[in-house]
C-alpha positions in Angstrom: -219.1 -64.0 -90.5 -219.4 -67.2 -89.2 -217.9 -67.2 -85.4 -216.2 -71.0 -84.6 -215.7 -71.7 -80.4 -212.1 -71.2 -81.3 -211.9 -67.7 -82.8 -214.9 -66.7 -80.7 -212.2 -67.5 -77.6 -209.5 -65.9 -79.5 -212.0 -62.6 -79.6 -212.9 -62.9 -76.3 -209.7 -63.2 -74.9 -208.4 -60.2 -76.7 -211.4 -57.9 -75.8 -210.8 -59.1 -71.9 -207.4 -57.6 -72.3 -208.0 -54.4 -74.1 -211.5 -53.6 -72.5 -208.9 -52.7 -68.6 -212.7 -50.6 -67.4 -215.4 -52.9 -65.4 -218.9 -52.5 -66.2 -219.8 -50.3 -63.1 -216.5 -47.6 -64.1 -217.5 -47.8 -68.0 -221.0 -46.7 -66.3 -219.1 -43.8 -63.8 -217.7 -42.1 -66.9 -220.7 -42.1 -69.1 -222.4 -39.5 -66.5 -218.9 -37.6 -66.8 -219.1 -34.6 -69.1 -215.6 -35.1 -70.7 -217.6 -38.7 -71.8 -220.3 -36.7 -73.8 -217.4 -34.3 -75.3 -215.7 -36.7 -77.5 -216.8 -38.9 -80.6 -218.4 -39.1 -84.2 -222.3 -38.1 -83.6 -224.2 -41.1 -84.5 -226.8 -39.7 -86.4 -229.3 -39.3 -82.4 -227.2 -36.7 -80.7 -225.1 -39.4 -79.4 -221.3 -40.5 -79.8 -220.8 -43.6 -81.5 -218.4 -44.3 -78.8 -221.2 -43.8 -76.2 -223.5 -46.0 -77.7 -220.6 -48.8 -78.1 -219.6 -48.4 -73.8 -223.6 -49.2 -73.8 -223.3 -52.7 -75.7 -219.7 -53.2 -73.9 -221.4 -52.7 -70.7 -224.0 -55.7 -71.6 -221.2 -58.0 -73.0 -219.2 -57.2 -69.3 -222.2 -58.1 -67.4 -223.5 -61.5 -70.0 -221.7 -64.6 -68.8 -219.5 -65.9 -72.3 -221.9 -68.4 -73.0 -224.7 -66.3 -73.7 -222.9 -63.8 -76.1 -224.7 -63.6 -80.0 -223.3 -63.2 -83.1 -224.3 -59.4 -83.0 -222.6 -59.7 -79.4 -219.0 -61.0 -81.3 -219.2 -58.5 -84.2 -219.6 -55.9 -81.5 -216.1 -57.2 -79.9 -214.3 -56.8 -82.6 -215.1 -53.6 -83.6 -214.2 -52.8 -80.2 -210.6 -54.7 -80.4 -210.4 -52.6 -84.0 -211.0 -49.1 -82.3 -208.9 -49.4 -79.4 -206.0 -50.6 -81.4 -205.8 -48.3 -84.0 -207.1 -45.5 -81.6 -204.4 -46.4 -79.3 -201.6 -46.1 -81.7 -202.1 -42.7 -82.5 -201.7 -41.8 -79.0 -200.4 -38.3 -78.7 -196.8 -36.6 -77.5 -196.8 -35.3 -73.9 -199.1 -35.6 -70.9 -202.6 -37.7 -72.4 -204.8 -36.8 -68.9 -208.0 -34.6 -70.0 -207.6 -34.9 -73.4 -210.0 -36.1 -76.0 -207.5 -39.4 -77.0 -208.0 -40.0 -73.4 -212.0 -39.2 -73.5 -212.6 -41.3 -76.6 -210.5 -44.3 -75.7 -212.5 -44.3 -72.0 -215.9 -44.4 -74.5 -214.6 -47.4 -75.4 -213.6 -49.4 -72.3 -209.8 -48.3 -72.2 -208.1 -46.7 -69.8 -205.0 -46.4 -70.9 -203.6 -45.0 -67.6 -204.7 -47.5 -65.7 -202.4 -49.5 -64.1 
């Protein structure tokens, strides 16, 4: 896919808005436990959603200008979990669950306020 300034803005601005975790808390839950519990095995031993907070971590910390096309494809796959994930977000109290877990692997915090 070719990105244009426009949709690559369009992108950007959406992933700003669903990816609520910084960089340095993305980081903090990786060494939690409850991080390492959740998620597809990637084919290493490690989540899928694991190894995405690892590139969304890089994308926080790149300044917009510097972002690649691998960079963009990464963002929307990110804008494609977390919307789909969060709409199957289950009845009742959603603290330590594995929604929870698996939606933190990818940047969102959805009890953050």
């Amino acid at each position: 896919m070719e990105y244009t300034e426009e949709n690559k803005k369009e992108a950007y601005d959406k992933f700003k808005g669903l990816v609520n975790m910084s960089a340095s808390e993305i980081e903090s839950w990786l060494k939690k436990d409850e991080s390492k519990e959740v998620g597809q095995d990637s084919g290493d031993g490690e989540s899928i959603g694991r190894k995405s907070a690892k590139h969304i971590i890089e994308i926080l910390k790149s300044k917009k200008d510097k972002l690649s096309k691998d960079d963009y494809h990464h963002i929307h796959k990110v804008i494609a979990y977390i919307s789909r994930h969060s709409a199957q977000r289950p009845h009742g109290d959603v603290s330590n669950t594995p929604w929870l877990y698996s939606l933190k692997n990818w940047g969102h915090d959805p009890l953050k306020k």
